[in-house]
N, C-alpha and C positions, 0 to 999 in steps of 0.2 A: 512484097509480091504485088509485081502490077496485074490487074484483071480490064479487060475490054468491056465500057458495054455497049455494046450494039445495037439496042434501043432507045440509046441516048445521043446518037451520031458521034462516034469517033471519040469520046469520051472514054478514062482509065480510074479506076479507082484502087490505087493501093492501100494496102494493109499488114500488118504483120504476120509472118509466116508462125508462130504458134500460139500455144494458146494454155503456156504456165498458168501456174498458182504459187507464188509463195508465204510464208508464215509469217504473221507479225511478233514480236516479243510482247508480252504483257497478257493480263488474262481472259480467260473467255477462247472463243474458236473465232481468231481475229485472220481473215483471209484475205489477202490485195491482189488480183489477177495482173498479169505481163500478156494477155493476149488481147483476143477483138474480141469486142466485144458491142451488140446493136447501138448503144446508148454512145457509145465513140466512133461509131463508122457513117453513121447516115445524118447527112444534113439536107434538113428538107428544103425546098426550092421552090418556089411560086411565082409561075410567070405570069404576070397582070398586063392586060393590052386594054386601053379605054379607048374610047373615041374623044379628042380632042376638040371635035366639033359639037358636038352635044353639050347639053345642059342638064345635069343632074335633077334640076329641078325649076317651076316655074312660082307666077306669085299670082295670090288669088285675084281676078277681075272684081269691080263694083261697077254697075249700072243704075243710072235710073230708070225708075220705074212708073212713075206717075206721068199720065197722057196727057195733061195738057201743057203747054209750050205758051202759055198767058202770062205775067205775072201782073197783079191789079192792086198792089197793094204794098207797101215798103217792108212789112213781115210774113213772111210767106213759107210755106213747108214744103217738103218736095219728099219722095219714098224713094231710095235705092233699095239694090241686092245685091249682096254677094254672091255672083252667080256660083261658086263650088266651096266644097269647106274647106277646111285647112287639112292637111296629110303631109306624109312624109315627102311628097313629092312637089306639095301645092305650097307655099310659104304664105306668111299673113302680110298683110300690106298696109302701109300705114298713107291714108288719104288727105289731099287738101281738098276743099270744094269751095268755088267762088262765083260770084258772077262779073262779067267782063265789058267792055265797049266793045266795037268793032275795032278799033285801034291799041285794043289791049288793057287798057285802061281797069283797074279793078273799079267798081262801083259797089260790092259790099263785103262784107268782113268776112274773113276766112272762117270756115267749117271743119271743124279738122273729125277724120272719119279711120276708125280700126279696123279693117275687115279680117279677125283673125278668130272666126266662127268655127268650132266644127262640128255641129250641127250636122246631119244627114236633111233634115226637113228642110227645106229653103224659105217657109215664112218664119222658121226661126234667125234667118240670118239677112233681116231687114231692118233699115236704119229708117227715121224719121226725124227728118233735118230738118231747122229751123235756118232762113236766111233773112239776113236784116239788111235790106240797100241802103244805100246812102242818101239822104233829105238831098234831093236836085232834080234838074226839069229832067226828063226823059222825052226824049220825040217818038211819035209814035209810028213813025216808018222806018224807022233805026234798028238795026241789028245787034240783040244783046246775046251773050254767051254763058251759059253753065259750062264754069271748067272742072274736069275733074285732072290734080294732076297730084304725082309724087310726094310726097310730104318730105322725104330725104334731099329731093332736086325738083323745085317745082317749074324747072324748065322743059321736065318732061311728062308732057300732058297727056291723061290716058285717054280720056275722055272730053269733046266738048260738044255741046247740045246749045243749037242757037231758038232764044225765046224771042217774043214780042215783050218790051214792059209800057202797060198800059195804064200809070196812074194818073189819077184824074184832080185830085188836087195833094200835093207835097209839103207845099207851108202852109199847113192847118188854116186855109179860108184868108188868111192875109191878116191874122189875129196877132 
């Protein structure tokens, strides 16, 4: 038997027209039904629409934090933050931090930085970096760079922060 239903747009559901019982052989009160029965007539149905434009989720930012833009010395420390924690929606990030030329040029050794905090307090989710430049002259009207970039693709740089480097002597006095 076909049934209409009408607030399904133009949609039919058939079924069978009755609704026996008959007897199994062997023991006990063993019954198999010939009818409908809910558990064989409704298949449930879930229409899902996303937006294909959107992003489920983003990934945590790191910033630095410490105010001066000097460096005066080949070891030098510098404070980030991870500005928000980690949630279901925030992912963790995995950081490179370097210092650069103007020409791109690395001039000290990679800092590799986690920012996968989740923390509510934000001075619990701050790094204290150690950067060691490279023993070479530095000019001191030259534009140097704090990069902060991807640790998976370091061609994509999140952050870069241009310093002065101001060392005043580099080969230990000429010793």
């Amino acid at each position: 038997m076909a049934r209409t239903m009408a607030y399904l747009n133009k949609l039919y559901v058939d079924t069978p027209v009755g609704v026996d019982i008959f007897k199994v052989a062997g023991g006990g009160q063993n019954y198999v039904h010939g009818g409908t029965s809910l558990q064989e007539m409704i298949v449930p149905v879930i229409e899902l629409t996303t937006n294909t434009r959107g992003v489920a989720y983003d990934y945590v930012d790191v910033v630095l934090t410490s105010v001066t833009r000097k460096v005066t010395n080949l070891i030098t420390y510098f404070d980030f933050i991870q500005t928000e924690k980690v949630t279901d929606t925030m992912k963790a990030r995995s950081i490179v931090a370097y210092f650069t030329t103007e020409d791109g040029e690395k001039i000290s050794f990679d800092v590799p930085m986690i920012a996968n905090s989740r923390e509510d307090a934000p001075e619990k989710r701050t790094f204290h970096e150690k950067f060691t430049l490279k023993s070479r002259e530095y000019k001191y009207g030259d534009k140097y760079y704090l990069v902060l970039a991807d640790a998976n693709d370091e061609k994509n740089i999140l952050q870069q922060y241009e310093f002065m480097i101001d060392i005043a002597f580099v080969d230990d006095f000429g010793f």
